[in-house]
VEXTOR-368209 format. One record per residue (C-alpha): z, x, y. Coordinates in steps of 0.02 Angstrom, whole numbers, plus 50000, padded with zeros to 5 digits. Layout:
// VEXTOR-368209
ZXY;...
This chain:
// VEXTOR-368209
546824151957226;545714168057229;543884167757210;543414174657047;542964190857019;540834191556982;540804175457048;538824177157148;538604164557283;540214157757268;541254166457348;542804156757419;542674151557611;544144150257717;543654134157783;543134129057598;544264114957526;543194120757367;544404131257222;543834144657115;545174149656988;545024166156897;545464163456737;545414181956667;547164182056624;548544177156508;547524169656339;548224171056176;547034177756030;546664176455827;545464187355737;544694174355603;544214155455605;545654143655624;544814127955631;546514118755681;546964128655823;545764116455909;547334103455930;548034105356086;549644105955984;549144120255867;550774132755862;550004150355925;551534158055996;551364172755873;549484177855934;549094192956039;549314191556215;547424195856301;546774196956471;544684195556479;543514203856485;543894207456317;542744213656166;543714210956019;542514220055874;542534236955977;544384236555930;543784238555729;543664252855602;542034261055599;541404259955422;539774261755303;539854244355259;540534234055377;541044215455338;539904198755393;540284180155375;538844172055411;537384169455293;535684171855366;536284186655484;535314202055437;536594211855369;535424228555357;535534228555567;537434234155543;536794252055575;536064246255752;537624239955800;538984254555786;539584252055593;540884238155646;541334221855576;540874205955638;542014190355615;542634174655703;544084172155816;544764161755943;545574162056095;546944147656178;547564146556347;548544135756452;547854127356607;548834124656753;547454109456852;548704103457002;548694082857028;547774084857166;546224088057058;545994070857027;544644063557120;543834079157131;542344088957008;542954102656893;541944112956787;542134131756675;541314145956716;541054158856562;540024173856622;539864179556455;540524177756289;539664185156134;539214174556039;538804156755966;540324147456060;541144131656072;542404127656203;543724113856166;544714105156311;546474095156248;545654093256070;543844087656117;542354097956113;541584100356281;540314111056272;539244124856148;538074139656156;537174148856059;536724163056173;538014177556224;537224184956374;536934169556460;538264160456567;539204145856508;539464132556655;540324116256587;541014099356666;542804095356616;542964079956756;543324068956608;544354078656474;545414088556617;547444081856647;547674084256816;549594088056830;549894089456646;549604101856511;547744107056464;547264116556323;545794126956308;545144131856182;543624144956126;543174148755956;541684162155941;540534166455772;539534181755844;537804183355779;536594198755819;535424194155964;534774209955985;534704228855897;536014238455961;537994236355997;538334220656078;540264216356036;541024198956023;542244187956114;542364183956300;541814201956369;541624194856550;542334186156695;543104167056660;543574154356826;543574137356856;543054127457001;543844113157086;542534104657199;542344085757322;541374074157248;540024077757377;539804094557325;538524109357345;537944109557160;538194126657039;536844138657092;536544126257248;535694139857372;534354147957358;534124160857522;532284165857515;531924178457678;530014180057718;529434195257817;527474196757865;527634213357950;528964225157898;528794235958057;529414253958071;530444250257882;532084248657977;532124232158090;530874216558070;530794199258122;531174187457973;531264169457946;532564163057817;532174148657698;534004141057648;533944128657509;535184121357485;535624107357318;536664093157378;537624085557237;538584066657258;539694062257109;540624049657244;540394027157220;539464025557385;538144034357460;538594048757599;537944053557770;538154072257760;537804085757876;537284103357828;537664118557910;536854135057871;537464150557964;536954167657949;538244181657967;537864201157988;538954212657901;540194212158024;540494193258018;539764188658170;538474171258163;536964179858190;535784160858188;536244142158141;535404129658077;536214110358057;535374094357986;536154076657927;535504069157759;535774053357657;536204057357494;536234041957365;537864039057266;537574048857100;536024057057177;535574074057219;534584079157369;533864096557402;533974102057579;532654116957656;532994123357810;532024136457917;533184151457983;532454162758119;532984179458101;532174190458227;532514209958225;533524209058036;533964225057982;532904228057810;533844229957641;533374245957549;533864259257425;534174270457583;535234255957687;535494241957574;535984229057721;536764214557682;536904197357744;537854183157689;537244163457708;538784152057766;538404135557692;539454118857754;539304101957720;540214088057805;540424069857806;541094062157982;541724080858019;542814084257894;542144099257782;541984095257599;541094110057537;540784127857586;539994144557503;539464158257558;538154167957473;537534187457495;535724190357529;534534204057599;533004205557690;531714216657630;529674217157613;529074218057435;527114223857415;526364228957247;524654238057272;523604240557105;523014256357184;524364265157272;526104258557179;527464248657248;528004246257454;529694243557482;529724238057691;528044243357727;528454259857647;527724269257473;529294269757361;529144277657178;530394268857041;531384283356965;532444269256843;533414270656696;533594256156556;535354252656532;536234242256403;538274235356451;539314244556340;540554263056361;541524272856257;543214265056243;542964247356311;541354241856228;540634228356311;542054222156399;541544234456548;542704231156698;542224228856865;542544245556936;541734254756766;540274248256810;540204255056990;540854270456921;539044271556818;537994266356937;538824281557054;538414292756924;536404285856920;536594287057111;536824303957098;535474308156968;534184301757108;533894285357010;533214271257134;532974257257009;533784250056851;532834238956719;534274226456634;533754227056477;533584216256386;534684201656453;535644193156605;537034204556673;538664202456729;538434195556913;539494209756976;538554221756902;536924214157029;538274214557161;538504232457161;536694235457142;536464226457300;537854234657380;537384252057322;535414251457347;534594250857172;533044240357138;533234229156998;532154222556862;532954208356788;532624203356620;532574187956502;533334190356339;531844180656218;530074173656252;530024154656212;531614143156157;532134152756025;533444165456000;532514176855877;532134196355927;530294193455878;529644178455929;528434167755773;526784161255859;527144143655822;528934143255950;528994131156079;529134138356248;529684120556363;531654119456393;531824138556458;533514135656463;533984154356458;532704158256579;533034146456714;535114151156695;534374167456747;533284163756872;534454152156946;535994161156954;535334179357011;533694173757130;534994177257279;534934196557244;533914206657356;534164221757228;533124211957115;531034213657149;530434206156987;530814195456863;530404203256658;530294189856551;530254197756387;530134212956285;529094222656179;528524205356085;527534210355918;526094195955955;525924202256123;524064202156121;523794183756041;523314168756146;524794158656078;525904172156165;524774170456337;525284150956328;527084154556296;527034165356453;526154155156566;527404141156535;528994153656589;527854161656732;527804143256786;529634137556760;529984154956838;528954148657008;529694133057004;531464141957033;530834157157123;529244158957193;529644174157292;529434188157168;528244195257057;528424192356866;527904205956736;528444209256539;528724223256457;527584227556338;527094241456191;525364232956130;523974218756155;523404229956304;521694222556275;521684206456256;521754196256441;522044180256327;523604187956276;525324191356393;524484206356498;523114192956568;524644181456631;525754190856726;525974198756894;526334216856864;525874226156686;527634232656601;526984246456500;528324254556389;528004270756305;526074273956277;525694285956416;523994288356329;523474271556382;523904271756570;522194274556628;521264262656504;522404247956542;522014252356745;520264251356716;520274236656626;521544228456748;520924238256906;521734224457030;523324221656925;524934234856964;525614244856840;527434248956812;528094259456684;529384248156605;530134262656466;529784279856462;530654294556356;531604288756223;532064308956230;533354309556104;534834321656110;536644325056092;537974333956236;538214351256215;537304353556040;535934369356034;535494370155836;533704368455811;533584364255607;532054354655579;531694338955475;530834324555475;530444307455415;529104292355422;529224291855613;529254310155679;530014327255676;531724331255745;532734345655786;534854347555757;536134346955649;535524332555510;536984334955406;538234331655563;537064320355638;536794327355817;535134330855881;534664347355995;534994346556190;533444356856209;532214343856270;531094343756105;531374330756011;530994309256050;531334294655953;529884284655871;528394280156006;529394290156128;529144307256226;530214321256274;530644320456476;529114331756534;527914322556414;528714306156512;529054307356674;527354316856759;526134304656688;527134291656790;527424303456934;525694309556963;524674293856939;524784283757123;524214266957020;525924268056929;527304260357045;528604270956924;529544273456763;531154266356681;531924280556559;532524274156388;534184279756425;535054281356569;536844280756471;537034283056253;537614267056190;538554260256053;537174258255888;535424261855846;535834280255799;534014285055754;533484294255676;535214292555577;536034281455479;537864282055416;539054292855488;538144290655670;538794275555758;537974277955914;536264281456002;535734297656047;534304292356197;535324294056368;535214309256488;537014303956495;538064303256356;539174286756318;540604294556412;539454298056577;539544315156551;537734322456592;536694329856468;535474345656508;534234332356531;535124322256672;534694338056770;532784337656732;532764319456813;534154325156983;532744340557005;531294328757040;532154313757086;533054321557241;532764331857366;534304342857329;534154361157249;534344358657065;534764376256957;535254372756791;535574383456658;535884381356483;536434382556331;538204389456355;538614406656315;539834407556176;538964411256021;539944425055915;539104429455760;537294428755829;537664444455919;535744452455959;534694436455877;533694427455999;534324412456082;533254399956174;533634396956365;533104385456478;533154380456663;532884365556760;532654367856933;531544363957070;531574379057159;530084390157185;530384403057073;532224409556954;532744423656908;533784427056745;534964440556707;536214445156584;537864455956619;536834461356781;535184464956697;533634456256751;532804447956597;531104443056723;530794432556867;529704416656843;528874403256946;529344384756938;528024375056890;528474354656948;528914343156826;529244356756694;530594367456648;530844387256620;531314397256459;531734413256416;532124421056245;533634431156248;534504443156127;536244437256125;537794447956205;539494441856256;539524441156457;538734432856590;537124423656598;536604422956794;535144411056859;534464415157052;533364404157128;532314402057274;531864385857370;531064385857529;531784401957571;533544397157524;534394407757378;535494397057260;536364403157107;537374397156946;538034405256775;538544402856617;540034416456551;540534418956356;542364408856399;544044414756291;544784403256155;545344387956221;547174386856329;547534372656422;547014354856452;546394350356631;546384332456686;545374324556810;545264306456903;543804298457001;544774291157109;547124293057138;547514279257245;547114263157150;547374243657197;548894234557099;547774220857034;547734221856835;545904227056849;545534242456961;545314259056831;545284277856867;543964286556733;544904303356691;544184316756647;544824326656509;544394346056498;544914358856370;545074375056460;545234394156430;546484406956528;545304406856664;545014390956692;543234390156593;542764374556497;542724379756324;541014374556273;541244372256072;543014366956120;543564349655986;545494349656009;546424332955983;547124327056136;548814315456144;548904306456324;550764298456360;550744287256517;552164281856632;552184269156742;551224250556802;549734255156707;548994255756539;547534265256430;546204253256394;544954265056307;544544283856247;543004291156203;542054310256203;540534305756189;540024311156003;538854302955937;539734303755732;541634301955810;542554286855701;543914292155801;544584272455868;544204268756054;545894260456084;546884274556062;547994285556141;547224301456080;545454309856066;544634324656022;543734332956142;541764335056112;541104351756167;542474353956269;542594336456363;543434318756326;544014305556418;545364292856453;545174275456559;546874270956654;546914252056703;548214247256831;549364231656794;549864218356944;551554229956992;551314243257136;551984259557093;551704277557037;550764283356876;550884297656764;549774303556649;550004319256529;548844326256421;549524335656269;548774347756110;549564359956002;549374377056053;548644371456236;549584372456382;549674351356448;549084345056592;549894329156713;548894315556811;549664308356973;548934289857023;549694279557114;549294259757140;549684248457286;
């Protein structure tokens, strides 16, 4: 038995005599009801064969209409969620639970499944939800067969939760978990490090609360003794802490115990250290439960004055917003696709992520951990309902969603504050104010470590409202009311919850204007691709330099989340039909970077940024003027053109440079200047395109039917130029233990399929997702269009 992948705390012990299962592989699958299928005897040896995550609707044909069964649904939101067809299905599969399970506590764990699910177990419903971003954690004790056949069984009805592309079926990670009767219960520990004084940032002296939920499902009650040890991130027990409890048959008992921790290295952005909590219980010395769980140490401090402290030290948030879907795999992101994006946002300069606007999948707060992003976690709706716009009158008591949340992720050190809503329309009423002081509370209850804010675009006035209850003010958009809000909060912080909203497409420099009832744009209408020149925003929103220095030059403001960091599938505004996708990432839904990316990497990092753009092949506008920008935070660029100089300018921060320049074939040559430094980049009229030129993350990959390589796919000139304009259709052929689980190129009007195994390129790029199988062994992949010269991939997986 393996522990599952995503599985949080619970990571299998070696001492453990506790089992988690993964479950990701081997179901069978239906598109479309089948109401019978629920009998364990049900025939279904002619479905598909699956392995989860899986999204099931990304596999669709894009259309103007798509189909809906469900009355109620609101079928005009199609358009906000990628033009694809939403329908039931189900999914069987075969349990293997040894005989040696009897006696002992088994439940399911569903990270995710999208949406409005019920789970069957050898013909008898065992559990239902409603929501598909929350997880699903189930008891089967009584309708498992240990050492027979079990069937399970999940049939899903998706319904829209939100406004843009969320998929359907079981998109994330599935285990189950074999457990003693005296047990450490499901989200059990809670590690809660205090530090009062965060030193030199580095090294501090911390205690560590472990809590720890003892769970006895046993006849009789149980003398148990529990064992917390902390280990450093080379293993070695670092501080111990034992205690012996009484725990009452069918009674739970919480256990707290205090954990010195002197000289603990500090978790950060810079050095996200890591700890993990070994947690034992045992009755007369024989272990009947173990887990370990990750945790970090680190100093949060919000100051309404001076912004956000990180370890006794000022830290701006440069974050992105980012929603769970990518070309070719939709929301069934695997692991390694995920770390693969937050590289790319590592790179940008990006310090902090806002999960909007729902619960993750746990790996996905694993990495961030791991990797050294700050994380603002966010609840999917305000009250107990599952409407995007919650009516005055809802009751806000269960918080089921809420406490899931809070419960399952509280362990993350990535995480400084909890969001629990968004952009709510009665924002400013009192009944909204209760609603929010009931969460705030059942939020405390769980976690009373962090601060608490929502993210909000009105009711900035009224203290009886949600910006009088909470913690930190989550302003999105609405730069023009920064200061007012600050002076009438002066002791409250401020965070910048959404900024930008910039909206533009990869690659694309046509500046036709139009316009509609909620601004101006500039692009291509008719082909539904908006300029890369940094001019045009969505509705409420603001270019990047109308965005960013507002948040970068006001102290008060602890720091800004861009609306997007990556495109996404739906809400194509300002378009409807033939755009399937969004337009408002500085990264396209491919991860390629637009022009934009490079605005953020120039004042986000200390690196020397020179960009240049547009390209430079435009025949047929020989001498008209054409429009070109840099970003860069040197001191001062200058621009030539086939060796002329065309003027020298000086950088102003947070803005970019432009020159107007008669078109000629050639070369377009930026030089810059930063602290004495020269630096220097191009862009050269390229020939017609000529070859294909293929290009993998990462060669060497692990045999484990999960770990990816994300090609990428270039069409190329003689030289060796990516051809800008370049939209060839690409055929891939692969050889060997692997397989082709999605393509995608990152235009926004492409109804090309994303389980394919072709693609055009877009502007020159595409791309092509390689999945290993569980067999070791080489892998080829070759690229191939008519009239290019092809290109071959080596991988290899062991």
């Amino acid at each position: 038995m393996i522990a599952g992948a995503g599985s949080g705390p619970d990571v299998l012990a070696a001492e453990s005599p506790r089992i988690v299962q993964s479950l990701d592989q081997d179901w069978r699958f239906h598109l479309g009801a089948i109401p019978a299928a629920t009998a364990p005897s049900y025939d279904d040896s002619t479905w598909r064969r699956v392995d989860v995550p899986h999204d099931y609707v990304i596999e669709g044909t894009f259309e103007p209409n798509p189909s809906f069964n469900h009355p109620g649904m609101r079928t005009d939101w199609h358009w906000l969620h990628g033009f694809l067809s939403i329908q039931p299905a189900v999914y069987r599969k075969a349990l293997d639970i040894p005989v040696e399970a009897k006696g002992k506590r088994l439940w399911l764990e569903f990270d995710g499944v999208f949406s409005n699910t019920r789970y069957w177990l050898n013909g008898r419903e065992v559990y239902s939800q409603y929501s598909g971003y929350t997880r699903a954690r189930f008891d089967i004790t009584n309708a498992a067969d240990c050492g027979g056949k079990n069937i399970l069984v999940v049939q899903v009805d998706p319904r829209y939760e939100g406004w843009w592309y969320e998929g359907g079926g079981i998109y994330r990670h599935v285990r189950l978990v074999t457990v003693d009767p005296v047990h450490i219960a499901p989200d059990g520990v809670f590690v809660a490090p205090t530090v009062n004084d965060p030193g030199n940032g580095e090294k501090a002296d911390a205690v560590v609360l472990a809590n720890t939920d003892l769970a006895n499902t046993s006849p009789a009650s149980v003398r148990a003794t529990v064992s917390s040890e902390v280990l450093d991130a080379d293993s070695r027990v670092v501080a111990t802490v034992s205690s012996v409890h009484e725990v009452a048959t069918s009674a739970s008992l919480k256990v707290t115990q205090s954990i010195p921790l002197p000289q603990a290295a500090l978790w950060s952005p810079e050095s996200p250290h890591l700890y993990r909590l070994r947690s034992t219980v045992r009755i007369a010395d024989r272990v009947v439960d173990q887990v370990i769980t990750t945790f970090g140490v680190r100093h949060i401090r919000f100051d309404a004055a001076r912004g956000f402290f990180l370890n006794g030290r000022h830290v701006k948030l440069k974050g992105v917003n980012i929603h769970q879907d990518h070309a070719g795999v939709g929301a069934a992101v695997p692991d390694r696709l995920f770390t693969w994006r937050l590289e790319r946002l590592k790179e940008v300069g990006c310090n902090a992520i806002r999960l909007s606007h729902n619960p993750v999948t746990p790996f996905l707060l694993d990495e961030c951990d791991r990797l050294g992003f700050l994380v603002m976690a966010e609840n999917r709706n305000m009250g107990d309902v599952y409407v995007d716009q919650t009516p005055k009158d809802a009751p806000a008591v269960e918080h089921r969603e809420l406490s899931a949340l809070v419960r399952r992720d509280r362990n993350h050190p990535s995480i400084f504050c909890w969001s629990l809503c968004n952009e709510q329309w009665i924002a400013g009423t009192p009944e909204a104010g209760a609603m929010v002081r009931a969460m705030k509370q059942r939020v405390l209850e769980l976690d009373p470590t962090r601060p608490i804010t929502a993210a909000l675009n009105g009711g900035f006035d009224t203290p009886a409202g949600i910006i009088g209850q909470i913690d930190a003010i989550g302003i999105n958009y609405n730069p023009s009311v920064y200061d007012g809000v600050h002076a009438l909060f002066p002791n409250v912080p401020m965070i910048a919850s959404e900024i930008a909203s910039e909206i533009s497409t990869r690659g694309v420099y046509t500046t036709g204007r139009w316009e509609d009832q909620w601004g101006v744009y500039y692009g291509d209408r008719e082909r539904g691709y908006v300029s890369a020149y940094s001019i045009t925003a969505g509705p409420m929103g603001q270019t990047v330099e109308n965005a960013w220095p507002p948040v970068a030059m006001r102290d008060n403001i602890a720091g800004g989340f861009v609306w997007a960091g990556f495109d996404y599938k739906g809400e194509p505004r300002p378009f409807g039909w033939p755009v399937i996708n969004c337009h408002y990432g500085f990264m396209d839904i491919c991860g390629f970077p637009k022009d934009s990316y490079y605005y953020y990497k120039a004042w986000w990092t200390n690196e020397p940024v020179l960009h240049l753009f547009p390209h430079w092949n435009w025949a047929g506008k020989e001498g008209q003027e054409i429009p070109v920008w840099v970003h860069s935070n040197c001191d001062e660029v200058e621009l030539f053109l086939n060796g002329v100089s065309l003027g020298k300018q000086t950088v102003t921060p947070l803005h970019h440079l432009e020159w107007k320049v008669k078109y000629a074939p050639g070369k377009l040559v930026a030089k810059g200047i930063r602290k004495g430094v020269p630096i220097e980049t191009a862009r050269e009229t390229t020939g017609a395109p000529a070859a294909i030129r293929l290009t993998a993350d990462r060669s060497a990959l692990a045999a484990d039917n999960a770990d990816l390589a994300v090609v990428t796919v270039e069409v190329i000139d003689a030289q060796g130029r990516v051809v800008p304009v370049a939209d060839n259709r690409i055929t891939f052929t692969l050889t060997g233990p692997a397989k082709i689980i999605g393509v995608g190129n990152g235009d926004p009007s492409s109804h090309e399929p994303d389980k394919a195994n072709s693609r055009s390129a877009f502007n020159g790029l595409a791309q092509a997702i390689v999945q290993t199988t569980a067999s070791a062994g080489q892998i080829t992949l070759t690229a191939a269009s008519p009239n290019l010269r092809s290109a071959t991939l080596s991988l290899s997986s062991r």
